[in-house]
N, C-alpha and C positions, 0 to 999 in steps of 0.2 A: 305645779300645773301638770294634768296628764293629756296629752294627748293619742288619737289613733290614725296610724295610718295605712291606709287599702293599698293592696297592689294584685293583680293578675288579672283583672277585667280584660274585656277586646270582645275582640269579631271571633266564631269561629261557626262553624257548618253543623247543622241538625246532624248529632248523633256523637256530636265530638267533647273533648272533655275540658272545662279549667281547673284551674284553682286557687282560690283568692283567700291571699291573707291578711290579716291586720294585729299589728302589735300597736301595743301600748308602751307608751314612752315617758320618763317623769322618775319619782321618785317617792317614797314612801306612802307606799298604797298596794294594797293587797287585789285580787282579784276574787270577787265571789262568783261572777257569770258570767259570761259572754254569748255573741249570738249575731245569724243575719237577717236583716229584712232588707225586702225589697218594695219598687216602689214602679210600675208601668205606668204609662202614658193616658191617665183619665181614669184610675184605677187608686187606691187608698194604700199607705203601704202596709206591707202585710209580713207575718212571722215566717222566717224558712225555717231557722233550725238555730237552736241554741244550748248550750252547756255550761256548766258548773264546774267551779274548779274542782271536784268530786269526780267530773267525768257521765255525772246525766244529762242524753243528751234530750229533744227534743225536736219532733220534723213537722211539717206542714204536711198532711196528707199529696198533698200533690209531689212532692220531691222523696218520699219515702222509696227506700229502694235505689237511687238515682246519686244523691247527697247525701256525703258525710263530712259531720259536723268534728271537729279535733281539737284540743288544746296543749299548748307546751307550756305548764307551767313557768320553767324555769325561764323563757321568754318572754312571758307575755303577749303568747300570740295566739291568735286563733286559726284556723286553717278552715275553707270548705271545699271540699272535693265534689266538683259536680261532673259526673258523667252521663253519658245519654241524653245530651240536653237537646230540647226541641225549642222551636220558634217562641212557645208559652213563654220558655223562663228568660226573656229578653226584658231588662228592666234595671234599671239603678239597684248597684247591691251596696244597703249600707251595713256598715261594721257596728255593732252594741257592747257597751261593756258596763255593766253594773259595779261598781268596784269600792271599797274602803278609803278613805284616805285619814292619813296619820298627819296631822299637822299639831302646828304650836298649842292649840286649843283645846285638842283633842281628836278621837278619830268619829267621823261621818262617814255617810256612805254618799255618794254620788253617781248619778248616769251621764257619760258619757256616749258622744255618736260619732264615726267617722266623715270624712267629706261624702263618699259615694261614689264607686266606681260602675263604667257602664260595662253592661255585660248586653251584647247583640248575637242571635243565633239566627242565622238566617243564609239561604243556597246564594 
């Protein structure tokens, strides 16, 4: 079984920075992508930014410039670095991981989603 787990969400003030990571936990299984969405209050959730264990990444035009997206392979984790954050990117940030697994049977792929951590930008 693989699990993800979020950590660095909170409160912080328009213009200030986080960084929220999530590793993956378990046992034989590869990672092929990882990635974040989010999700606000009456709103659908949506792509922020995701990578490849290759190292491609991929932004939501609104976070371009602002977030970056990072992977440590040998971890299994991913990192997102958000600086300049405004009031907008206040929203449940969930963790993605697209990933292999090698089991008795053989290997499949599976997705994978974190719990969701809250991330509030506000004075």
């Amino acid at each position: 079984q693989v699990q993800l787990v979020e950590s660095g969400g909170g409160l912080v003030q328009p213009g200030g920075s986080l960084r929220l990571s999530c590793a993956a936990s378990g046992s034989d299984f590869g990672i092929n992508a990882m990635g974040w969405y989010r999700q606000a209050p009456g709103k659908e959730r949506e792509l922020v930014a995701t990578i490849t264990s290759g190292g491609s990444t991929n932004y939501a035009d609104s976070v371009k410039g602002r977030f970056t997206i990072s992977i440590d392979n040998a971890k299994n984790t991913v990192y997102l670095q958000m600086n300049s954050l405004k009031p907008e990117d206040t929203a449940v940030y969930y963790c993605n991981a697209d990933l292999t697994r090698y089991l008795g049977s053989g290997p499949d792929t599976a997705t994978y989603w974190g719990q969701g951590t809250q991330v509030t930008v506000s004075s």
